[in-house]
C-alpha positions in Angstrom: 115.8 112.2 93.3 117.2 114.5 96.0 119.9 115.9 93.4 117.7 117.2 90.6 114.3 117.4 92.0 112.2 118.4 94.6 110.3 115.4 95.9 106.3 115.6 96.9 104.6 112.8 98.4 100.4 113.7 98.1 98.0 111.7 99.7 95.4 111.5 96.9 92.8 110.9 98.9 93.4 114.3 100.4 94.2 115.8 97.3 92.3 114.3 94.4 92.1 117.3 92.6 96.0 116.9 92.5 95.7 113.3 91.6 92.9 113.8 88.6 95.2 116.2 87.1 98.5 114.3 87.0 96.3 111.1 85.9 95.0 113.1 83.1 98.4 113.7 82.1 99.9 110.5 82.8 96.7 108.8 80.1 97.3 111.7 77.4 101.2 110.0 77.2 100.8 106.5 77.8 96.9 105.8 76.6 96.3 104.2 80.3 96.1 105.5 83.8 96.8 103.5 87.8 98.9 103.9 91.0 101.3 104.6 92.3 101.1 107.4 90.1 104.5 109.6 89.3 104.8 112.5 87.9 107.4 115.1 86.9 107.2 118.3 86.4 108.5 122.3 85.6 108.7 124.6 88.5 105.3 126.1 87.8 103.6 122.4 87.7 103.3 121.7 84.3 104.1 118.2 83.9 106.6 116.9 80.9 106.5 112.8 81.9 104.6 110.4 83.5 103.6 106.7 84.7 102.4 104.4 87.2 104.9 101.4 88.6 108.6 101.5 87.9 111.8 99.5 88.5 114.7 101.2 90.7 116.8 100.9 87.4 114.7 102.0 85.7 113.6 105.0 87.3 116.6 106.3 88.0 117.6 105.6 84.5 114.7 108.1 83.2 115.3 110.7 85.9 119.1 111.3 84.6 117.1 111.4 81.0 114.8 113.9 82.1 117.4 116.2 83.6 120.0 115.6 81.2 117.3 117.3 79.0 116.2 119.9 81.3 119.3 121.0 81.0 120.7 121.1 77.6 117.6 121.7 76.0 115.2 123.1 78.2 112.9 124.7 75.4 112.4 121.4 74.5 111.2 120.9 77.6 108.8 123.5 77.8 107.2 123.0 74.5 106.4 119.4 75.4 104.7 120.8 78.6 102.9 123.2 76.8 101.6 120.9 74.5 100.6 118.1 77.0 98.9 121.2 79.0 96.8 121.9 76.0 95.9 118.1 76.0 94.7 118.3 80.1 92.7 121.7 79.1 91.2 120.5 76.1 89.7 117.3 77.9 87.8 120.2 80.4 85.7 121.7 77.1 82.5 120.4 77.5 80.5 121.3 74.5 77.1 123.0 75.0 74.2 120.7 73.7 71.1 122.4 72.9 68.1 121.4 74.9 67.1 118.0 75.9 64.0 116.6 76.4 64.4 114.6 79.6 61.9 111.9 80.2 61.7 108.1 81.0 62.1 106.6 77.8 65.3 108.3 76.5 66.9 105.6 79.2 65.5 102.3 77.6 68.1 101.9 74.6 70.8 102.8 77.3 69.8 100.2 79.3 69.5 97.8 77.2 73.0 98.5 75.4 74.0 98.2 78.9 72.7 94.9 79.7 74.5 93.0 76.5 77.0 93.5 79.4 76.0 91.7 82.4 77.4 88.5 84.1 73.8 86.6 84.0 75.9 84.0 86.2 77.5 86.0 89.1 75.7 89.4 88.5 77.7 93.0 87.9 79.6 93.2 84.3 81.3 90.2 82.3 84.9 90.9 83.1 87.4 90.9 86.1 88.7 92.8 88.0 85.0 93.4 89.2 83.9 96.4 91.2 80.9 96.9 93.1 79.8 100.1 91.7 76.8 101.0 93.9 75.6 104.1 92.1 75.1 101.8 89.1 72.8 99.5 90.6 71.1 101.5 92.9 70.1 102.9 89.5 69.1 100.1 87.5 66.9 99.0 91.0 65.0 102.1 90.9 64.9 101.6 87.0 63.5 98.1 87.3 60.6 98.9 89.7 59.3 102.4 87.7 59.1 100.9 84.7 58.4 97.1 86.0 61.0 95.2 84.2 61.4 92.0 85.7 65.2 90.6 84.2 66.4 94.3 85.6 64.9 93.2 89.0 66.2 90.0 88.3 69.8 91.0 87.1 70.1 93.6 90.4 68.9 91.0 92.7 71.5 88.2 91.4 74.3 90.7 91.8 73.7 91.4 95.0 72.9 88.1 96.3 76.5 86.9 94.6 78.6 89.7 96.1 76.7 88.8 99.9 78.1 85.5 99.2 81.4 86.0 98.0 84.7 86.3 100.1 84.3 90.2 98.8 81.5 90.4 101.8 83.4 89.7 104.7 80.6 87.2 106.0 82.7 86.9 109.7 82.5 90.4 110.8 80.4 92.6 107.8 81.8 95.2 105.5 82.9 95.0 102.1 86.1 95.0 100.3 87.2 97.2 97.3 86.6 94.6 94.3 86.9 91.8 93.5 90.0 89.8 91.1 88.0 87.5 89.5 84.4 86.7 88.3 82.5 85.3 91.3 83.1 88.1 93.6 85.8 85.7 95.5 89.0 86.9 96.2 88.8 90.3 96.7 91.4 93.0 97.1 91.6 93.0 100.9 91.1 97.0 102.0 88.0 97.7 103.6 87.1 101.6 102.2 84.6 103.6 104.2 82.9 105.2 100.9 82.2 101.7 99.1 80.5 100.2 102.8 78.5 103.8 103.1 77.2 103.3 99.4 76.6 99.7 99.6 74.4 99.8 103.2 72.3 102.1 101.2 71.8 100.1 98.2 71.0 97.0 100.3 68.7 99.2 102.5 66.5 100.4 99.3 66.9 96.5 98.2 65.7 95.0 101.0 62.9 97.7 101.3 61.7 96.2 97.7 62.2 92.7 98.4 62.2 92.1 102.5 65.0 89.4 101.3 66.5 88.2 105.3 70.2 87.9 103.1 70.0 91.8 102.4 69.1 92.7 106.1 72.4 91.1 107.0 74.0 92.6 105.0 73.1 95.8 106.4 73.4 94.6 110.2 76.7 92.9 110.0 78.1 95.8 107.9 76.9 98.3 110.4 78.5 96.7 113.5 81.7 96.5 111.9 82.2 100.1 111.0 80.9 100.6 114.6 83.2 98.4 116.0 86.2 99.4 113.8 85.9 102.7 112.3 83.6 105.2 114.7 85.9 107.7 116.5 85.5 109.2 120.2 84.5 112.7 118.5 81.6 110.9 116.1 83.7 110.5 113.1 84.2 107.6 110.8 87.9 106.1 110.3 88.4 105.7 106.1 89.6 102.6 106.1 91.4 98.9 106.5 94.5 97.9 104.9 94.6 94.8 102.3 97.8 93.9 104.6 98.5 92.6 107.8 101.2 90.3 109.9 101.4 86.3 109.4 102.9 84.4 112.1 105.9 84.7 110.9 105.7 88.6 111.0 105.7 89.1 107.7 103.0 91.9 105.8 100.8 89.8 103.7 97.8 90.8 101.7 94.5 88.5 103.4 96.6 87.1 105.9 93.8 88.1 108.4 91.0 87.0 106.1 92.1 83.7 104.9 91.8 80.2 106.6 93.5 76.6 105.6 91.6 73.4 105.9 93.3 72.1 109.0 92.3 75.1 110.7 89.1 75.2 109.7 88.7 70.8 110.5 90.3 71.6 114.2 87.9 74.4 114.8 84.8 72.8 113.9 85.0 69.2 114.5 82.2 67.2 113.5 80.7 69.8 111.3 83.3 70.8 108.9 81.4 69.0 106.6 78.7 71.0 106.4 80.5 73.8 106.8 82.2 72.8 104.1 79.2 72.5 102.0 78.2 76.3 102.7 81.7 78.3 101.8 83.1 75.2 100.1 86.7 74.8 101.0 87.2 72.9 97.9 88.3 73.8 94.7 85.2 76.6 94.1 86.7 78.4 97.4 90.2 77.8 97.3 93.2 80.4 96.8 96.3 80.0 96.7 99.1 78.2 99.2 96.8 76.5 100.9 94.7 79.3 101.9 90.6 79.4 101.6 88.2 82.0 101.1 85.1 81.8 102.4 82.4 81.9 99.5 78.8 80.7 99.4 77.9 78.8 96.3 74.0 78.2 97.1 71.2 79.5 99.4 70.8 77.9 102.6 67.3 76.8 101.6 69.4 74.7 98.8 72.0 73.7 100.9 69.7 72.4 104.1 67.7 70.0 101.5 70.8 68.5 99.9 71.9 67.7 103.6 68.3 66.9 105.1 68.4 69.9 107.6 65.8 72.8 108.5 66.6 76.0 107.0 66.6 77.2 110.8 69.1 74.7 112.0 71.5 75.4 109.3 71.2 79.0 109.6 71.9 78.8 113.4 74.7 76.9 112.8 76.3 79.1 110.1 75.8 82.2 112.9 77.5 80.2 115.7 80.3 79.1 113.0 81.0 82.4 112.5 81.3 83.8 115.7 83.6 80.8 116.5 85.2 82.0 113.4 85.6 85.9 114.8 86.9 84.8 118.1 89.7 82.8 117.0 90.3 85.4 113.9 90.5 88.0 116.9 93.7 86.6 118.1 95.3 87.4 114.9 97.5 90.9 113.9 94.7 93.0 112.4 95.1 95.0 109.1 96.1 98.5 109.9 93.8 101.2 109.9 94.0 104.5 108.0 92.8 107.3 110.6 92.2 110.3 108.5 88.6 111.5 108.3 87.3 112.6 105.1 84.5 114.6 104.6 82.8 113.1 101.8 83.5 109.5 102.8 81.7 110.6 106.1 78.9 111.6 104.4 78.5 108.7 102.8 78.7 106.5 105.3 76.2 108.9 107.1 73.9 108.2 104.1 74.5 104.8 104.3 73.1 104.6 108.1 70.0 106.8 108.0 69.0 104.4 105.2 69.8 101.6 107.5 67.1 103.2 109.8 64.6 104.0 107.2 64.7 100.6 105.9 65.0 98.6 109.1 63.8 101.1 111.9 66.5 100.2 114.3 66.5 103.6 116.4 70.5 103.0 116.5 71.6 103.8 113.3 69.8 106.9 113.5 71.3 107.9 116.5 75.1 107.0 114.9 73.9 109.0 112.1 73.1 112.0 113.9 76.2 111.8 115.7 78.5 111.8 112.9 76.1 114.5 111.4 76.9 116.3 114.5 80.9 115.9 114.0 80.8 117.0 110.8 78.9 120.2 111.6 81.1 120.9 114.8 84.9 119.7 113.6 84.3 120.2 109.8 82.6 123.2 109.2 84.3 126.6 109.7 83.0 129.7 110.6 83.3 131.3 107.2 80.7 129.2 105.8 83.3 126.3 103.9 84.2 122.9 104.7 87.4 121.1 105.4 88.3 118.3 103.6 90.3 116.0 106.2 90.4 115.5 109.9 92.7 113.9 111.5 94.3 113.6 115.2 92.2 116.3 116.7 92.7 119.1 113.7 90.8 119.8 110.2 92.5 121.0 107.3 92.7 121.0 103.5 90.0 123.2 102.1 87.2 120.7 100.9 86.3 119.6 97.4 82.9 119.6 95.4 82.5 116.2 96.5 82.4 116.8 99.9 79.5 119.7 99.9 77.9 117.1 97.0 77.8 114.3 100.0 77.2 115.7 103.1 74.0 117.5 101.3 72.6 114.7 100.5 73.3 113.2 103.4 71.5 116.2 105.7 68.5 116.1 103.1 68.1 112.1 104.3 68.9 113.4 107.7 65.8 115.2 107.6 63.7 113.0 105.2 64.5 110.4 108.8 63.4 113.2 111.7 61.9 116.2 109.7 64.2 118.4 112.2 64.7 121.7 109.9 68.2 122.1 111.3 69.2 119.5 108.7 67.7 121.3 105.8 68.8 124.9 106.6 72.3 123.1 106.3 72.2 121.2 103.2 70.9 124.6 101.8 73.3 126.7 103.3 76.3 124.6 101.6 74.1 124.5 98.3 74.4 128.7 98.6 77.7 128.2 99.2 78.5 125.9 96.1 76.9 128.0 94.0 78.8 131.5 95.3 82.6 129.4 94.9 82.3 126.3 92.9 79.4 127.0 90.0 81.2 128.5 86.5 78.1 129.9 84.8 80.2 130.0 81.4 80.8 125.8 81.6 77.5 125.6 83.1 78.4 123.1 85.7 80.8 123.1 89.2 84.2 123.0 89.2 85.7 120.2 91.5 87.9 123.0 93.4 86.5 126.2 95.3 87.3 129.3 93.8 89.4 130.2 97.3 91.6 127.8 96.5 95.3 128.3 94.7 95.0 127.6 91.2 96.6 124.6 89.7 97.2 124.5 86.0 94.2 123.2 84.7 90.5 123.9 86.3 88.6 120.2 86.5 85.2 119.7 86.5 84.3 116.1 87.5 81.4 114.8 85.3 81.9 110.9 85.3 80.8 108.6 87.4 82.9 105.9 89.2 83.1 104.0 92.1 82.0 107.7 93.7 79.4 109.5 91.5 80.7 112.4 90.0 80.1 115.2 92.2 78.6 117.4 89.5 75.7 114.4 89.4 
């Protein structure tokens, strides 16, 4: 690599401008996209190959290719380049439609297109790997009560139960991990990310607003305490996440190793009531793993569960809060997963979001306060001078020249900040970043905000995010 090539390493999560681009390229040549993500490329960026996991063999093999090429036929090269770059540019045209008539009913066929979809057993879509996607159902929630439709209700509510019961809700400590690898929101992928707990503390907020379900107020309390607890810095800021992996006993990096329990373990802890503890997160075949380890998963309600074993609802649900602070305390002792301690801007916001909602929906003068705090560090350690923001900070410095999704975020999280304490401070900001949007991101020729500032050094293609994912696009 050192030989022939000048080797970059790029957080994406720092640069995800740099990161759409190449994975633009890398789907345009292989019809599929993932990470690690590998890319090589001319001297002015262009990229001529591409692709996710390789082999050592193997990727040495293609690197002698690639320069053997480079250097016996280097117009070749180029060409290839050129027409790959026309590929990445022509996936920016968005074509003008003429004008829409926006109202409720144009969403009705999409919805129901949408629901042939849905997992009527375990909630979110019918396939695996399943991901949260908490802009979705925030959407279909509001949805359901404008227009009244029960099986939306319904369908939200079910999902949402099913992923509070599922090993992807860490039911221990709080906080939710990325997705899930199978159908019943079990097993997750291990990494606690700060932008999917902000999002989902606000959809179980405006849940538990509609419903007053106890499970949903959970949620939001055990999820709050653990970001607290684990990812609130001295300055105000939020931590972006947990790694999946973390040391066994025998010192080796394992993903779950923290998270996972066997059944001697679980039968020494709790004596004479592993039964019934077995009978909430069923270490049996419905919440087993793999060699030997469990993960906890709740099958039933407790109102279920305490008839089938002749017990109050109360008792049982004292006992499965003292189980799991026996649980915490002996999980305690364990190496914890390691903690990424950059601070993004946008993830910040989120999470921001994510506790004035709390408040709103529960009136706990605490999350407020956290909220403002971190509203505070981002105004104080994020926000220069010149009027822009920075996208990362990290041991005591702020850098990287933010993104459209940050000033998307943290403008909607000052609107909510204000919505919660009608202090105008909040709104004079959110609208200053707006002006400033519109002065070095807005393209009035595509009509919509380009994911970079105008400030920034070019890269070879201009992107202009427009689809939702696990983050809403920040154009929506």
């Amino acid at each position: 690599m050192n030989q022939h090539f000048i080797s970059i390493k790029v957080d994406r999560e720092e640069r995800p401008d740099i990161d759409t681009l190449y994975m633009k390229a890398v789907q345009i040549m292989s019809g599929r996209g993932g990470w690690p993500l590998n890319a090589v490329c001319l001297p002015d960026g262009r990229p001529v190959w591409g692709g996710t996991y390789f082999r050592k063999d193997e990727w040495i093999e293609t690197l002698q290719q690639l320069q053997h090429l480079y250097e016996n036929n280097p117009a070749k090269m180029v060409e290839y380049a050129e027409k790959l770059h026309q590929g990445i540019e022509s996936l920016n045209l968005i074509d003008p439609k003429p004008a829409v008539d926006f109202n409720i009913n144009i969403l009705e066929p999409l919805v129901q297109k949408w629901a042939r979809s849905f997992d009527d057993e375990f909630g979110g879509l019918a396939r695996a790997p399943k991901f949260m996607m908490p802009s979705n159902y925030k959407f279909l929630l509001r949805y359901g009560f404008q227009t009244q439709n029960k099986e939306i209700l319904d369908f939200v509510n079910l999902t949402l139960t099913k992923m509070a019961y599922g090993g992807l809700f860490d039911t221990v400590d709080g906080g939710f991990s990325r997705y899930s690898v199978d159908l019943k929101w079990h097993v997750p992928h291990f990494e606690k990310m700060l932008y999917d707990n902000g999002q989902l503390v606000s959809l179980y907020a405006d849940a538990y607003k509609l419903t007053q379900n106890p499970l949903y107020k959970e949620v939001i309390e055990k999820t709050l305490n653990f970001v607290s607890k684990e990812l609130l810095t001295q300055e105000g800021g939020f931590y972006s996440a947990l790694d999946a992996d973390s040391l066994t006993i025998n010192q080796h990096l394992e993903e779950g190793a923290f998270y996972v329990w066997k059944k001697e373990e679980l039968q020494s802890l709790l004596k004479t009531d592993f039964d019934l503890f077995s009978d909430v997160f069923n270490i049996n075949e419905f919440g087993y793993w793999e060699e030997q380890n469990y993960v906890l998963i709740q099958k039933e309600s407790l109102e279920d569960i305490a008839q089938k074993n002749n017990i109050s609802v109360k008792s049982l649900a004292q006992k499965k809060t003292s189980w799991e602070k026996l649980l915490y305390q002996e999980r305690e002792k364990r190496s914890k997963p390691r903690l990424d301690d950059k601070c993004l801007t946008s993830w910040n916001a989120m999470m921001l979001k994510g506790f004035v909602d709390a408040y709103k929906a529960l009136g706990d003068e605490k999350y407020l306060n956290i909220a403002l705090q971190n509203a505070t560090f981002i105004s104080n350690f994020l926000w220069k001078e010149e009027g822009n923001l920075h996208r990362n900070f990290k041991n005591g410095k702020s850098t990287i020249n933010a993104f459209l999704e940050d000033y998307a975020h943290s403008i909607q999280a000052f609107i909510a900040l204000y919505q919660a304490t009608f202090n105008e401070k909040w709104l004079t900001d959110a609208k200053q970043l707006a002006d400033y949007c519109l002065e070095h991101f807005f393209d009035e020729h595509q009509g919509f905000f380009a994911f970079s500032s105008d400030l920034d050094e070019a890269l070879i293609s201009k992107n202009y995010e427009t689809e939702d994912n696990v983050i809403p696009a920040s154009n929506s």
